[in-house]
C-alpha positions in Angstrom: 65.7 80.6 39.0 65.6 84.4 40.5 66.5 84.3 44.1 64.5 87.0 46.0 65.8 90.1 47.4 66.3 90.6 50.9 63.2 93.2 51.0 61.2 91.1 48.3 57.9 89.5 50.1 57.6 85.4 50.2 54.8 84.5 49.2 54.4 81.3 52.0 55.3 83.6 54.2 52.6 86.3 53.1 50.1 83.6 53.0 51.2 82.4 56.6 51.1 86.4 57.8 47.6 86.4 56.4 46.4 82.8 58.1 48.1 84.3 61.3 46.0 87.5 61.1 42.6 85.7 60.8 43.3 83.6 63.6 43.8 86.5 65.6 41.1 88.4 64.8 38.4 85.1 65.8 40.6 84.9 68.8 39.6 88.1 70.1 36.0 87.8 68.6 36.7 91.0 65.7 34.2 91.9 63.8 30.1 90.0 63.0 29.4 86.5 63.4 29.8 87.1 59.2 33.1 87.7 59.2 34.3 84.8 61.6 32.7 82.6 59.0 34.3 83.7 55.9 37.6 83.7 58.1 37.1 80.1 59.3 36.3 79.2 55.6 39.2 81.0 54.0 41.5 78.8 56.7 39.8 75.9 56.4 41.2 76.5 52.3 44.4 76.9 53.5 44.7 73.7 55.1 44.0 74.7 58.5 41.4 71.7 60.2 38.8 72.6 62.4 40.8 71.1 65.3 43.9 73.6 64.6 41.5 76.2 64.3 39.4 75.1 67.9 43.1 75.5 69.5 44.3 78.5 68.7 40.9 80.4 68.4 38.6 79.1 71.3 36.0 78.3 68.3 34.7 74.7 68.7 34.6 72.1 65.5 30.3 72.4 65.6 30.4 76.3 66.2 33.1 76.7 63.0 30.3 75.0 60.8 27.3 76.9 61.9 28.8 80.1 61.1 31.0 78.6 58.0 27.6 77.5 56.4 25.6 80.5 58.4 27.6 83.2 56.5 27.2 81.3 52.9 23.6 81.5 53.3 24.0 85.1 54.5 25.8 85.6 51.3 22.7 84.1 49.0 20.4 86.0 51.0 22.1 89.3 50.2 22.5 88.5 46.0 18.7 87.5 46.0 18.1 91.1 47.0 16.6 90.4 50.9 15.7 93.9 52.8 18.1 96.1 54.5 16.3 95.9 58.1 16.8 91.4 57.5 20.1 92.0 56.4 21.2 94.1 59.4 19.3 91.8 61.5 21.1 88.4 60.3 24.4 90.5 60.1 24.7 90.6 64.2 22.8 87.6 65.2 21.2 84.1 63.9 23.7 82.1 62.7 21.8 79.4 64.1 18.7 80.4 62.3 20.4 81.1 59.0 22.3 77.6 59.3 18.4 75.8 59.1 18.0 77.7 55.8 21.1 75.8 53.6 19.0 73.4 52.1 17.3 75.8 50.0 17.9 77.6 46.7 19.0 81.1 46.9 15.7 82.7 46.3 14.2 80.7 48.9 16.7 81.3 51.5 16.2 85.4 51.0 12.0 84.5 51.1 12.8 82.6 54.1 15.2 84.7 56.1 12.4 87.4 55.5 10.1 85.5 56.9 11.5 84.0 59.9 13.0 87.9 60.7 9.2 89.0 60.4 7.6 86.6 62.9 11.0 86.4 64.9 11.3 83.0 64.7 14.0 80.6 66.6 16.1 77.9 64.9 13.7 75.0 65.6 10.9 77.2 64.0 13.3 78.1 61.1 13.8 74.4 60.8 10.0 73.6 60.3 10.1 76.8 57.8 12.6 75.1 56.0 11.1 71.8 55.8 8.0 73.4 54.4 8.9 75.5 51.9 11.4 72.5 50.6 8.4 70.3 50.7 5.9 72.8 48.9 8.5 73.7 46.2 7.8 69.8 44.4 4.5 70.5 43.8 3.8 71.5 40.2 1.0 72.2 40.3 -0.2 74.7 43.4 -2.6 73.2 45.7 -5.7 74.9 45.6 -6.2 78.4 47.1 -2.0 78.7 48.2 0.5 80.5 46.1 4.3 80.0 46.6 4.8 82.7 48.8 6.8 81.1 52.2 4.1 82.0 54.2 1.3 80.2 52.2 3.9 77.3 52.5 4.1 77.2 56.2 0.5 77.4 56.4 -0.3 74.8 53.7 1.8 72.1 55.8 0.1 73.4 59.0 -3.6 72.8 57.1 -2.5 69.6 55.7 -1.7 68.2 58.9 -4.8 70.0 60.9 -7.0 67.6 58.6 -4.8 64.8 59.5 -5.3 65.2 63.3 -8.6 63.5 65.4 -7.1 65.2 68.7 -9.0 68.9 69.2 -6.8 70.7 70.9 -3.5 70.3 68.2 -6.1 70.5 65.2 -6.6 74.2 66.7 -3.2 74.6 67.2 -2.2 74.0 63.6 -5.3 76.1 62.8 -4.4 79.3 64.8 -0.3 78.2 63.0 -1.5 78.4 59.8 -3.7 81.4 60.2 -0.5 83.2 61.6 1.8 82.7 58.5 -1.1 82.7 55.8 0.5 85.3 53.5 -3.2 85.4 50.9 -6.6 85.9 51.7 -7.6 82.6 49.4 -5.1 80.5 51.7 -6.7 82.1 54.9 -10.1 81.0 53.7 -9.1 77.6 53.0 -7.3 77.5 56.5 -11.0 79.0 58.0 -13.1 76.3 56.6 -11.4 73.8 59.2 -13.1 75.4 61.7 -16.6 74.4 60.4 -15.6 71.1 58.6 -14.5 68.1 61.2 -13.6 65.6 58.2 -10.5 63.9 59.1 -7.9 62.4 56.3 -6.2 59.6 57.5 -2.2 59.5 56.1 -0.4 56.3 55.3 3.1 56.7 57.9 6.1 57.1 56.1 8.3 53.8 56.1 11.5 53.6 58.2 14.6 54.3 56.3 17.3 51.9 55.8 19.8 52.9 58.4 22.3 50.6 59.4 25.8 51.2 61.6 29.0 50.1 62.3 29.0 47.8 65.1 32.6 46.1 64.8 36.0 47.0 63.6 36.3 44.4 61.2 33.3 46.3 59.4 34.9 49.1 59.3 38.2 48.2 57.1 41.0 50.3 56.8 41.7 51.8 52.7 45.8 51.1 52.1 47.2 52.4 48.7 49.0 50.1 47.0 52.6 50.7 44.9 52.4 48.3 42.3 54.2 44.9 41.6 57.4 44.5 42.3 60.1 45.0 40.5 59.8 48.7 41.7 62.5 51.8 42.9 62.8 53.3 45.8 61.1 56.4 43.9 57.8 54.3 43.4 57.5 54.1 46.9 57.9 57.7 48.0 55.7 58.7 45.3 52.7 56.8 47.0 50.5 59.8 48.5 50.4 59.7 52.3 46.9 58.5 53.2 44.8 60.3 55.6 41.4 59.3 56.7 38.6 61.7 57.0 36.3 60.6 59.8 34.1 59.2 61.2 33.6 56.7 57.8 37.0 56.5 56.9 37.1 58.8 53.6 40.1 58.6 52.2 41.0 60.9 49.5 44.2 61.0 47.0 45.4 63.7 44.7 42.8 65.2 42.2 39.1 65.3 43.3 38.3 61.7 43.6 37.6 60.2 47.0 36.4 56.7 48.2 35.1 55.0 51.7 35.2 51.2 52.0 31.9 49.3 52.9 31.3 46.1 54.2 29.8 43.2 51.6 26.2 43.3 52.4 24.3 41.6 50.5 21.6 44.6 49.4 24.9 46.4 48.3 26.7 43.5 46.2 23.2 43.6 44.9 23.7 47.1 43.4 24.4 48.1 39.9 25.6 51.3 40.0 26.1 52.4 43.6 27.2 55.9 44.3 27.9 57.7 47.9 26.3 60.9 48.7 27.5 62.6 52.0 24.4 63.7 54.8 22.9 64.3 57.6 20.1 62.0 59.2 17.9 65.1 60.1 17.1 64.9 56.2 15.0 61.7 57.0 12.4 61.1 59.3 13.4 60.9 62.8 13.3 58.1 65.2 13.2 58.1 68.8 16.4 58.8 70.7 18.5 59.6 68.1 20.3 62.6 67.8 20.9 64.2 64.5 24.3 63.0 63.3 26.2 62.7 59.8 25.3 59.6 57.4 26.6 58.3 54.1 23.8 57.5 51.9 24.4 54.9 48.9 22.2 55.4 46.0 21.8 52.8 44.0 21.7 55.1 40.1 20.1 51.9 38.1 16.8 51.9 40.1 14.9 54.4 38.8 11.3 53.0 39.4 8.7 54.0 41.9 7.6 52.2 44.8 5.9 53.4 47.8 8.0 51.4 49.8 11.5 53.2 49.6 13.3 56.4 49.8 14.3 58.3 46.4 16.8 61.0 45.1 15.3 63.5 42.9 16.3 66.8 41.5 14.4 69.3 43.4 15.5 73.1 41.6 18.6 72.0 40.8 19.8 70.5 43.7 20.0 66.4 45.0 17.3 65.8 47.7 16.0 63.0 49.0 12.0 61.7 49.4 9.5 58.9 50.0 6.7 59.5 48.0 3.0 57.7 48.9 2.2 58.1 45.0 4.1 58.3 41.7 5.6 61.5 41.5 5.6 63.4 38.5 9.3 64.6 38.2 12.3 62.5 37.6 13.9 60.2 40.2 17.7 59.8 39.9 18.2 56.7 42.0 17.2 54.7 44.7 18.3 54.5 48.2 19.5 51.3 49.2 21.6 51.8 52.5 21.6 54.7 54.9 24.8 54.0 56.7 25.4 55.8 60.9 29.2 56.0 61.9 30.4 53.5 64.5 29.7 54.6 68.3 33.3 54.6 69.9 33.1 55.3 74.4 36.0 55.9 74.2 38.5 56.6 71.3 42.3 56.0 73.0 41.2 52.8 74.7 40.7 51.3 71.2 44.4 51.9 70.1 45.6 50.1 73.0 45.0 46.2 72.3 46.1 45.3 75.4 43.3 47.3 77.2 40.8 45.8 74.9 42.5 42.0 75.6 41.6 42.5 79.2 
């Protein structure tokens, strides 16, 4: 082994150097919105968690993700060739905006951002944008008089529901909505007709997804690694990995790329073939009242991969997981059914919980 000279760099300590720079620089708020996020990410990589980050930076865990995801889909926007003036736009402002946009494809996120730049649209509208165009993008086969321009998708979802609606005053609402983000004269026109033709078309409601949550501790079990049986060395033992649990499900993950969260035995899961875990947020079902957007795990069940109109599906939609209820058989492929939609436990108050005493009383 070469020993370094007393001028040669270390490479820990460059790395450190580095880490310490890009803290500094958030710190004192250098540079876009951009930049922050591909700092936060490149620390993040170094090992750096969002709470380390929150304390020596100011940036909170829920900021450091907006503009972490934000600047990716900045990034996708710029390779799919968006316009200087949206570019320069998203590059000083909008994280928040950008951040509604991740659940597209590339293209779409650059067809997007154009689009909510254009109309200057806030998150919650970029949201609905999103949702639309995601929606649209199943169909095969164009509805009638709508191309696949953004704007044709916003306005499609705002006609679709205008027929849907007996009450006057939103019907015109989603009228004058999708006359605003029509992008073709043949999806005007088919907007325009609602103005003369009163027919309304009922919708079956969507059925409520399978959400369940933690209501215990004893459902919520704790993953130990085991060292094997005995006789074993005193080198066995110290070559167990240390354990640490990613919350708020308990993830626990070991060397390599494999990780694994421990669920309780219910029954509809014992029941599963070949469950899998896919890692979410609720906002990608339909909401339900009071409840606040907030991560999920949702187990997929890969061996039922027949249609019902009674359960939630994932399907590959361009190349990417999503999930769907559909009210008829779909024409492209489903990959698995959803069989548990699983919220974190609600804890008042985390420290009193590690005290047994205070719980005893």
């Amino acid at each position: 082994m070469t020993d370094l000279s007393p001028n040669a760099p270390n490479p820990e300590n460059t790395a450190d150097d580095s880490a310490q720079e890009l803290l500094r620089k958030l710190r004192q708020k250098e540079g876009n919105w951009v930049e922050w996020g591909l700092a936060i990410a490149t620390l993040q990589k170094a090992g750096y968690n969002p709470q380390d980050i929150f304390e020596a930076t100011g940036f909170e865990p829920v900021q450091q993700n907006q503009v972490v995801v934000g600047a990716q889909v900045y990034s996708s926007i710029e390779k799919a060739g968006a316009s200087a003036a949206t570019r320069s736009h998203y590059a000083t402002r909008g994280s928040d905006v950008l951040y509604e946009l991740r659940l597209l494809t590339q293209e779409q996120r650059a067809m997007a951002a154009e689009l909510t730049f254009e109309h200057k649209l806030n998150l919650e509208e970029a949201r609905e944008v999103a949702k639309a165009i995601k929606d649209f993008s199943r169909f095969r086969t164009l509805p009638t008089g709508f191309s696949d321009h953004p704007g044709d998708a916003i306005a499609y979802q705002a006609w679709k529901l205008a027929r849907q609606n007996t009450d006057l005053q939103e019907r015109s609402r989603l009228i004058a909505k999708g006359l605003r983000f029509a992008h073709t004269q043949t999806a005007r026109k088919q907007i325009e007709q609602l103005l003369v033709d009163f027919t309304v078309v009922s919708q079956r409601p969507a059925p409520i997804p399978p959400f369940y949550r933690f209501d215990s501790e004893e459902e919520l079990p704790r993953i130990v690694p085991v060292v094997g049986e005995l006789p074993l060395t005193p080198q066995d033992l110290k070559a167990v990995p240390l354990v640490e649990e990613i919350e708020p499900f308990r993830i626990v993950k070991f060397a390599g790329e494999q990780a694994w969260v421990a669920l309780p035995g219910w029954q509809v899961l014992l029941g599963a073939e070949d469950p899998v875990v896919i890692l979410a947020t609720s906002d990608h079902f339909p909401s339900q009242a009071n409840t606040q957007p907030g991560p999920v795990l949702v187990v997929v069940d890969r061996s039922q991969r027949e249609w019902n109109d009674l359960s939630y599906f994932v399907v590959d939609n361009s190349g990417e997981l999503d999930f769907q209820w559909f009210e008829t058989e779909p024409e492209i492929s489903i990959l698995g059914k959803i069989i548990i939609i699983v919220r974190p436990r609600k804890i008042l108050d985390e420290e009193v919980t590690k005290d047994s005493w205070q719980i005893d009383e």
